[in-house]
C-alpha positions in Angstrom: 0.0 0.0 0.0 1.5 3.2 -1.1 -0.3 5.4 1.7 2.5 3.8 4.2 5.6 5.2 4.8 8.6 3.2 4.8 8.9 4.5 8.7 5.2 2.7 9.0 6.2 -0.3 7.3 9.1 -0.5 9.6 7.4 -0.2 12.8 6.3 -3.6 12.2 9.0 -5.3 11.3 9.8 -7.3 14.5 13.3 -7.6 15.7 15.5 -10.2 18.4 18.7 -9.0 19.7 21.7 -11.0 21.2 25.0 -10.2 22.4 26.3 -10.9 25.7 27.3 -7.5 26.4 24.2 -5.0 27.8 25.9 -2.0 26.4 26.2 -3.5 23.3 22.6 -4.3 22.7 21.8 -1.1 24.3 23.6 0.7 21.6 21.8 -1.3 18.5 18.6 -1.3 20.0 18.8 2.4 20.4 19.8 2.8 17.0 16.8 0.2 15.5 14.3 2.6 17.8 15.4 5.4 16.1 15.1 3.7 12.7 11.2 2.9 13.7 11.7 -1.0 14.3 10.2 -2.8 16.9 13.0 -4.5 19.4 10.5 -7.3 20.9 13.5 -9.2 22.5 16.8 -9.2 24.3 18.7 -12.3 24.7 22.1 -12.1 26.5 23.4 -16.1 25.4 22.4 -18.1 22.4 20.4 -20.6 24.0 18.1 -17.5 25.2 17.8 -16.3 22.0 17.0 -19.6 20.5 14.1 -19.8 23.2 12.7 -16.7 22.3 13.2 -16.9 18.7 10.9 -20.0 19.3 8.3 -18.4 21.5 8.7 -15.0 19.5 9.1 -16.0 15.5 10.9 -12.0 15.0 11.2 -11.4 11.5 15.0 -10.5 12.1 17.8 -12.1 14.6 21.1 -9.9 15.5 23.0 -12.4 16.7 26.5 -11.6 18.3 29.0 -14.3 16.5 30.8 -15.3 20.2 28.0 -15.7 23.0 28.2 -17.9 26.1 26.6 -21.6 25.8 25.6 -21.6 22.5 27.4 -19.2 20.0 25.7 -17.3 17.0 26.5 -19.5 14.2 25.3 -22.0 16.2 22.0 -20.5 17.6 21.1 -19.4 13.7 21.3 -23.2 12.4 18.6 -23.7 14.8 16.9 -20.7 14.7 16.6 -21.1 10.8 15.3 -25.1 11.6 12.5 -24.0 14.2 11.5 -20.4 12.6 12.4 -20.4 9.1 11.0 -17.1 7.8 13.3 -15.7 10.5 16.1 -13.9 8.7 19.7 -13.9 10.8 22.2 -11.2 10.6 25.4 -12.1 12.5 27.3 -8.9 14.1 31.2 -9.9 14.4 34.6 -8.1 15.1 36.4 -10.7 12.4 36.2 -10.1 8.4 38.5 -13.2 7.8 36.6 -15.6 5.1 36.7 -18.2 6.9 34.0 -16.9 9.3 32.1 -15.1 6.7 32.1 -18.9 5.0 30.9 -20.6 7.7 28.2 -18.4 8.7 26.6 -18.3 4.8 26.5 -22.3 5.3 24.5 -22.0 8.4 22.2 -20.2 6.5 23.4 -16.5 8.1 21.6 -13.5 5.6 23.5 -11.0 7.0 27.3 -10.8 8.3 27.7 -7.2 9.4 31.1 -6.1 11.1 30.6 -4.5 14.6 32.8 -1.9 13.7 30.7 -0.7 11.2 27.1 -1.9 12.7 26.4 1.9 13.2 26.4 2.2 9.6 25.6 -1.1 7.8 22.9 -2.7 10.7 19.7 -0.6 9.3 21.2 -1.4 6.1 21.4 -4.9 6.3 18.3 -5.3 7.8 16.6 -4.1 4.6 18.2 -6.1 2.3 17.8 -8.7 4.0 13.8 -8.4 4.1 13.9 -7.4 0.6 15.5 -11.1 0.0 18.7 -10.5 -0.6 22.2 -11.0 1.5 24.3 -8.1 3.3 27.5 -8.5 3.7 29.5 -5.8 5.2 32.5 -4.1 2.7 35.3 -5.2 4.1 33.5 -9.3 4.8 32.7 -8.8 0.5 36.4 -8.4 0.6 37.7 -11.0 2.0 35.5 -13.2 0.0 36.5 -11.8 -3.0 40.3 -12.6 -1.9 39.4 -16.5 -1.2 37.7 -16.9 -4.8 40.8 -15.7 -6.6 43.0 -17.5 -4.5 41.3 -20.4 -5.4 41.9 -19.8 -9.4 38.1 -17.9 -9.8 37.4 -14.8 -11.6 36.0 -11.3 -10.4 33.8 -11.3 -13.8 32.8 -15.1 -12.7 31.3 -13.7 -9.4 27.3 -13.1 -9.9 26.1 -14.5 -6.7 27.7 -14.3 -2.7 26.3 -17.9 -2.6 29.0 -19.0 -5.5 32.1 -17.5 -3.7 30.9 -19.8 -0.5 31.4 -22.7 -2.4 35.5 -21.4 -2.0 35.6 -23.9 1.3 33.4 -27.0 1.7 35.4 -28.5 4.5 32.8 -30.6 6.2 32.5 -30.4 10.0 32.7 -34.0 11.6 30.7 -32.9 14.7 26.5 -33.3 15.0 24.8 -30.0 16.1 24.9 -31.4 20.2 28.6 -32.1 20.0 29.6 -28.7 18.7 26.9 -27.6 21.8 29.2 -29.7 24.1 32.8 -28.8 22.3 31.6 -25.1 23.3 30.6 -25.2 26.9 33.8 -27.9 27.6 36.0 -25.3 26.0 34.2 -22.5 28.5 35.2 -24.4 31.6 31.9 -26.8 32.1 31.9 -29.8 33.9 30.2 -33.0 32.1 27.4 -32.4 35.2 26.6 -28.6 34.7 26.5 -29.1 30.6 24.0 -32.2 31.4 22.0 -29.0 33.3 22.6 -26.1 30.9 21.7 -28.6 28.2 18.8 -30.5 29.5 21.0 -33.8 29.5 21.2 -37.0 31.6 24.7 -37.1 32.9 25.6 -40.4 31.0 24.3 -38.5 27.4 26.4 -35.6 28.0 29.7 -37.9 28.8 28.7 -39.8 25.7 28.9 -36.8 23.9 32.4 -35.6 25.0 33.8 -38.8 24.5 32.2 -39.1 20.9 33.5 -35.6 19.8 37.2 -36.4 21.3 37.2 -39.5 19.4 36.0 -37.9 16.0 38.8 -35.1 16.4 41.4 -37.6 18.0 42.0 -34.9 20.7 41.8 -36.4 24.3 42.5 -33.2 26.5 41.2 -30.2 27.7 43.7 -27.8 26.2 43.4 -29.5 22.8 39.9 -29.1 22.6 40.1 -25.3 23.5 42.3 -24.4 20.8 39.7 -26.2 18.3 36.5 -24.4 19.7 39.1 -21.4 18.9 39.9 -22.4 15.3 36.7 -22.7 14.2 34.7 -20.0 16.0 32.7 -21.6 19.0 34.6 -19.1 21.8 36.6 -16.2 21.6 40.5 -16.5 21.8 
């Protein structure tokens, strides 16, 4: 209807944020208020925002890449399982293509760099709703980079989805071992991931000792470095 504004049509588009960090998400949702969208939900880990995602179905998810329990990249494979017309945009310090990679394989429509989240959130947003996906400059770049490495062409580039296929490394870890991987490498004990997880005790053992076997890494420090390498914690 051409009577509403784009402000008006904004107003209802219904928005999750998570990030660990309250000043964070008081910053973005300031700045979405201002833009006329409608912040319905605050989640400070990424099982919390999977929960509300759930319960709440937003029509966009911020997600912070490194969250405690449950990481973004993480949290938007299953937010895109249980909520699919839920668009994700994942906010992140690193422009490396190995991150922007893996979060276009779990399905991420947005990768926006918090450095430039001022500028490029509202932005995203947009383009994402409009069907498209965002990826910040500098993220585009890095991309770019990867496909020529790999013998491609600038002129052969039409779609982000065709530089993605750059690295297909599959990950040998199921969605509840990578849950696991993350909270070992956090400093959980087998008994308080059983809890944060919803596990028996013997499940949640199972698991660790599945996911050591499958990387053929058998201690703690090991297994840290790993969740490091590929993104589930912060170095």
């Amino acid at each position: 209807m051409r009577g509403d504004s784009f402000k008006e049509i904004e107003m209802r588009i219904r928005i999750l944020l998570a990030d660990d960090h309250v000043i964070v998400r008081e910053g973005l949702k300031n700045l979405l208020l201002r833009e006329g969208f409608d912040v319905i939900a605050e989640a400070s880990d990424g099982h919390e925002a999977v929960r509300l995602a759930k319960e709440l179905c937003p029509a966009i998810a911020v997600l912070d890449i490194f969250m405690p329990l449950l990481n973004g990249l993480d949290a938007a494979r299953q937010i895109n399982k249980i909520c699919p017309q839920t668009k994700t945009i994942l906010l992140t310090m690193y422009k490396e293509d190995q991150y922007v990679l893996e979060a276009l394989k779990a399905g991420v429509k947005g990768y926006v760099l918090k450095s430039q989240a001022s500028r490029d959130l509202v932005l995203a947003i947009r383009e994402v709703l409009n069907g498209s996906i965002y990826l910040s400059p500098a993220a585009t770049g890095a991309l770019v980079k990867a496909w020529l490495a790999k013998g491609g062409e600038v002129s052969e580039v039409s779609e982000v989805s065709e530089v993605s296929e750059v690295s297909e490394v599959s990950d040998p870890l199921t969605p509840s071992e990578r849950q696991v991987l993350q909270l070992i490498a956090e400093g959980k004990s087998t008994k308080e991931i059983a809890q944060i997880l919803d596990l028996s005790v013997k499940t949640a053992e199972s698991h660790r000792t599945n996911l050591m076997k499958k990387l053929d890494i058998h201690e703690i420090a090991g297994l840290v470095r790993y969740a490091i390498r590929n993104g589930l914690i912060q170095p």
